[in-house]
C-alpha positions in Angstrom: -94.3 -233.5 114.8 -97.3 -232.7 112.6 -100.6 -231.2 113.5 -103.3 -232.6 112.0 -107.2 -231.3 111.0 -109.2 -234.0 111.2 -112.9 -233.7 109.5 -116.1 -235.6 107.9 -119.3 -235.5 106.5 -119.5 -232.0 105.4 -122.3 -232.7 102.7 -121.3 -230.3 100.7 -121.3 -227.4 103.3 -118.7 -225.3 103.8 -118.2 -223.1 107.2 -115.3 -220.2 107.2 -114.6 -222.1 111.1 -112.8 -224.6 109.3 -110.7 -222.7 107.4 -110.0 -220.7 111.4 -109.6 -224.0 113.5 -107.0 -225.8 110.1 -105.0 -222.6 109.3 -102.2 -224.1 111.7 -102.9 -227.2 110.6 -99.7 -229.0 108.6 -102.5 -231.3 106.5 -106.6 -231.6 106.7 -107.5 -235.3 106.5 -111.6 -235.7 105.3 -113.4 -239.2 106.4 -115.8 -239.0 103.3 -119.6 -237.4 102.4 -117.7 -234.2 101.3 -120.2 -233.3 99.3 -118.8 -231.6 96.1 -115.1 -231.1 94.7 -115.3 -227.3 95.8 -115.2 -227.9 99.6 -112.3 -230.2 99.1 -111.0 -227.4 96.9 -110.8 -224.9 100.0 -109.4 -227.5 102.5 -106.8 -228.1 100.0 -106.5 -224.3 99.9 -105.7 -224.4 103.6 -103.0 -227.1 103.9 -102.0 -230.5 102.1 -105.7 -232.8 101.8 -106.2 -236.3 101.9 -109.6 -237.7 101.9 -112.0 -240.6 101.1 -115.0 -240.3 99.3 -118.3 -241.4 101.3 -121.5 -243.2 100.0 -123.2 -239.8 99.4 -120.0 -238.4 96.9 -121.2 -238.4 93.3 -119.0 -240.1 90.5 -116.6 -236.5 90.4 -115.5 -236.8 94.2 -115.2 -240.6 93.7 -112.4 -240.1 90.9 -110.7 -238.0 92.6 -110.6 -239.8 95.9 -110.2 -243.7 96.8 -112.7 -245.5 99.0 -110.0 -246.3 101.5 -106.8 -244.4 102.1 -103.4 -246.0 103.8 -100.3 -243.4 104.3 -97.9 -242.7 106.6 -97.6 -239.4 108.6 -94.3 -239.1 110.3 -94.2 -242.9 111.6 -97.4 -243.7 112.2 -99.2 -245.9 109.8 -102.9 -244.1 109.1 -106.0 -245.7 107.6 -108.8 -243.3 106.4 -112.1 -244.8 105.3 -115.8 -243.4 105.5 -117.8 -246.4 106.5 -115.9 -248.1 109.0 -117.5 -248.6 112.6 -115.7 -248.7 115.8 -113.7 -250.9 118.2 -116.2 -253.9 119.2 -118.2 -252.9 116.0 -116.6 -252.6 112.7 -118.0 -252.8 109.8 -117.3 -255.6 107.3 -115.9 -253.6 104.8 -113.3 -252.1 107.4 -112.6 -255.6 109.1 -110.1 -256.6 106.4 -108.0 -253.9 107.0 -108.0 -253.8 110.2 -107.4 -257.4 111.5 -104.8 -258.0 108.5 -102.3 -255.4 109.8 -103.3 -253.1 112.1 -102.7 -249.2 111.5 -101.7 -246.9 114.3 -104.8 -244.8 114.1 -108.1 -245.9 112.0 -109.8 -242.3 111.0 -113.4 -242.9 109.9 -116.9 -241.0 109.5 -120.7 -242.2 108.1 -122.1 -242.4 112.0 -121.9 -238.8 112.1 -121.0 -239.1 115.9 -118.0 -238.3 117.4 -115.7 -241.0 118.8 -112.2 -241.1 119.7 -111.1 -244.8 121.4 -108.7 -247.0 121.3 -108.9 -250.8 120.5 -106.5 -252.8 123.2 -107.4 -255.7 120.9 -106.3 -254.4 117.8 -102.3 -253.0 118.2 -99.7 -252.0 114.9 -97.1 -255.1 114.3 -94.4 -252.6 114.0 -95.4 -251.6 117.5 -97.6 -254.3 119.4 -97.3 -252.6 122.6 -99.6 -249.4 121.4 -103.2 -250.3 121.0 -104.9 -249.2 117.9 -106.5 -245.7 118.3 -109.4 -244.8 116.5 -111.2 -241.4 115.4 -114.8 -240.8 113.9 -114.5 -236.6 114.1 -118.4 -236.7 113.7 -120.1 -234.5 111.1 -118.6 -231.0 110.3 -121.5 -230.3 107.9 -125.4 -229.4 108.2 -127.0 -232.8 107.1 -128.1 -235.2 109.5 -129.2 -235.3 113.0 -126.3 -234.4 115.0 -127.3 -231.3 117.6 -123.1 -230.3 117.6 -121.0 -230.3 114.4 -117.6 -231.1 115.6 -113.6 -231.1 114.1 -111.1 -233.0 115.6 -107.3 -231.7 115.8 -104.2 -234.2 116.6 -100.5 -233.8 116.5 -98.9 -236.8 115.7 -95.0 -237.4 117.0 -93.4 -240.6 115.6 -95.7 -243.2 115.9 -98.0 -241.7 119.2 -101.0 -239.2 119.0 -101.2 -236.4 121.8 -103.0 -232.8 121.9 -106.1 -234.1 120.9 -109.0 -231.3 120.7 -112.6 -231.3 119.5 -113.7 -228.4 118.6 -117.6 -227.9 118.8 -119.1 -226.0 116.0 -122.5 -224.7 117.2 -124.9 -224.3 114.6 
């Protein structure tokens, strides 16, 4: 089992809660809009980091992170991307990906609100009787016109997703 920091659109900001809430964290995985090479820097500092860069990234976060992600963590199959929607409402640029094989968990950010759903219509071929679960974390940063700044933490066992938290960061 791994426990997983899940973040997004920090902006460039960088609040010593993150480092608190990931320290037990086995990796930190960023949606994109991080903002400058330092905060990714000190997630990496925390635990293992992969990320996406997000439309507001400038060309130095771009070479160093892809536009879309696909791993593995334990045996789920994880796809990270920044602009990507949610179930009912993708975006194009997510679609793709999505309806060509199915992940186990679809992990994106942009909207800067916090979602966590699952897509019945959408399920893994390696395991088509698990629907697709998706998570937008919201925004962890200071830009934009979210009230809350959230983090989301996961573990994920095999191929299934449990001990889900979102932690509110009040400004």
């Amino acid at each position: 089992m791994r426990r997983i920091g899940i973040l997004s659109d920090t902006h460039g900001y960088w609040d010593d809660r993150y480092a608190e809430y990931f320290q037990s964290c086995d990796e930190i995985w960023h949606a994109g809009d991080i903002g400058t090479l330092d905060i990714a820097e000190r997630l990496a500092a925390i635990a293992p980091l992969r990320a996406v860069h997000g439309n507001i990234d400038s060309g130095d976060v771009r070479r160093m992170f892809p536009e879309v992600l696909r791993f593995r963590c334990e045996e789920a199959d994880i796809l990270l991307k920044h602009i990507g929607g949610y179930p009912g409402r993708y975006d194009r640029s997510a679609l793709r990906y999505l309806l060509q094989n199915p992940p186990h968990l679809f992990v994106d950010g942009h909207s800067h609100i916090l979602k966590v759903m699952s897509d019945p219509g959408l399920r893994p071929n390696a395991h088509p009787h698990c629907p697709m679960l998706h998570i937008n974390p919201g925004a962890a940063g200071l830009q934009g016109w979210q009230t809350v700044r959230t983090l989301v933490r996961v573990s994920v066992d095999g191929h299934r997703f449990g001990e889900l938290e979102v932690i509110e960061l009040h400004r």
